[in-house]
N, C-alpha and C positions, 0 to 999 in steps of 0.2 A: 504494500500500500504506500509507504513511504516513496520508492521511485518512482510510483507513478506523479506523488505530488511535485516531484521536481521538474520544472519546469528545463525545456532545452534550453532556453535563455540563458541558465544560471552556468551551465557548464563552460560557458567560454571563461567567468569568474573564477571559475570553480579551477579549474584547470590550470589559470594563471596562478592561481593561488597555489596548488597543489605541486607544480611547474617545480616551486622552488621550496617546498616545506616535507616534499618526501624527501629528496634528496639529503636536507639538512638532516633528517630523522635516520636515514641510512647511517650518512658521516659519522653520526654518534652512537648508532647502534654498533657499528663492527667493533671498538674498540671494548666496550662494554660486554659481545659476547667473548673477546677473547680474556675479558678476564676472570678469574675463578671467583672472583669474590662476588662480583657485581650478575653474573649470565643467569642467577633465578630470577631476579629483577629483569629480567630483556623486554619483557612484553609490557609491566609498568613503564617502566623508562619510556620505551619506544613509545607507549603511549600518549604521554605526557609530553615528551620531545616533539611530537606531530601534534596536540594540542594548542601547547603554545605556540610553535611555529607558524599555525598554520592562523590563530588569531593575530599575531604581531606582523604579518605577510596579508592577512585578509584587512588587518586598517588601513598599510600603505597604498593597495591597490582600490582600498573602496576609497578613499579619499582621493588617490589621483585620476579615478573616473568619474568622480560627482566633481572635482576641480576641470577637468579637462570640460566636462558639458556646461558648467556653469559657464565657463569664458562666450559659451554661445549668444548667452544674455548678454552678455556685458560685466558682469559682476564679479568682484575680487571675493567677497565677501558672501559665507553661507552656514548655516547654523546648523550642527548634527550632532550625534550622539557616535560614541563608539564603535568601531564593527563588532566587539563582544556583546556589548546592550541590545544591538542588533538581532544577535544570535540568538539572545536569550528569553527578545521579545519579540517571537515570531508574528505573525500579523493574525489581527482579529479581525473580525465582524467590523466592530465598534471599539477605534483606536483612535485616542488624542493625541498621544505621542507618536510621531513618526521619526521617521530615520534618519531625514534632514530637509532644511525647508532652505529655500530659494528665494529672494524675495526682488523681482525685474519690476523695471519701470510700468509694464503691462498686467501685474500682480502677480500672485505667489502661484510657488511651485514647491511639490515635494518629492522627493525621491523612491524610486523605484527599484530595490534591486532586481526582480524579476525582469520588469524591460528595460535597465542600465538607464533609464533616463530619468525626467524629470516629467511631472505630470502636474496640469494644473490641477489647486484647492479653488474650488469654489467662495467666490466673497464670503460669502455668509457661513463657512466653515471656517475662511482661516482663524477667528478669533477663539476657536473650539480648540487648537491644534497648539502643541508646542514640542519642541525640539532639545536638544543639547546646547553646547558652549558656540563660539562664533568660531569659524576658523576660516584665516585668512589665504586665499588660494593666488600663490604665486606664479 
């Protein structure tokens, strides 16, 4: 049931992210099974190792793709939450919180990971909605 709900969208993310956090998770696994002390531990580690990786790799890439589409607007400047807060606040129904909001001379926009882009809020929603801290897109 779970891959059904994954969208094909996700997998170019997915992928990019994954591109460079198995690898890292490799890097640290071989050392680890060769040693005696640490190889009942391999599958924690390993775990753990591709956990974080794969979070500290998924903020870089979600922010340099909500930064690359914002420059579409115009806009230096866009408001989000974490790619873990992300993770862990998978989407509802009925969510106030989003994952980042846009905010163009034409009105607001909030972010998508399923279609990488930005999608208009409705006037009379944005004042329902809030985001994370401001981050500035270089």
């Amino acid at each position: 049931m779970w891959v059904s709900a994954v969208s094909v969208k996700y997998i170019g993310f997915l992928s990019d992210v994954l591109m460079w956090s198995a690898p890292l998770t490799i890097l640290i696994a071989v050392p680890v099974l060769r040693s005696r002390v640490l190889r009942p531990y391999l599958i924690g580690i390993s775990g753990l190792v591709l956990l974080l990786t794969t979070v500290a790799i998924g903020e870089f890439f979600s922010k340099r793709q909500m930064c690359q589409t914002a420059h579409r607007f115009d806009v230096d400047v866009i408001y989000r939450h974490p790619f873990w807060w992300s993770l862990a606040n998978t989407p509802r129904e009925f969510q106030f919180q989003i994952h980042g909001i846009l905010d163009a001379s034409d009105g607001s926009y909030g972010w998508s990971y399923r279609a990488q882009s930005w999608y208009v809020i409705p006037e009379d929603a944005r004042g329902n909605v809030t985001t994370g801290a401001a981050h500035l897109c270089t």
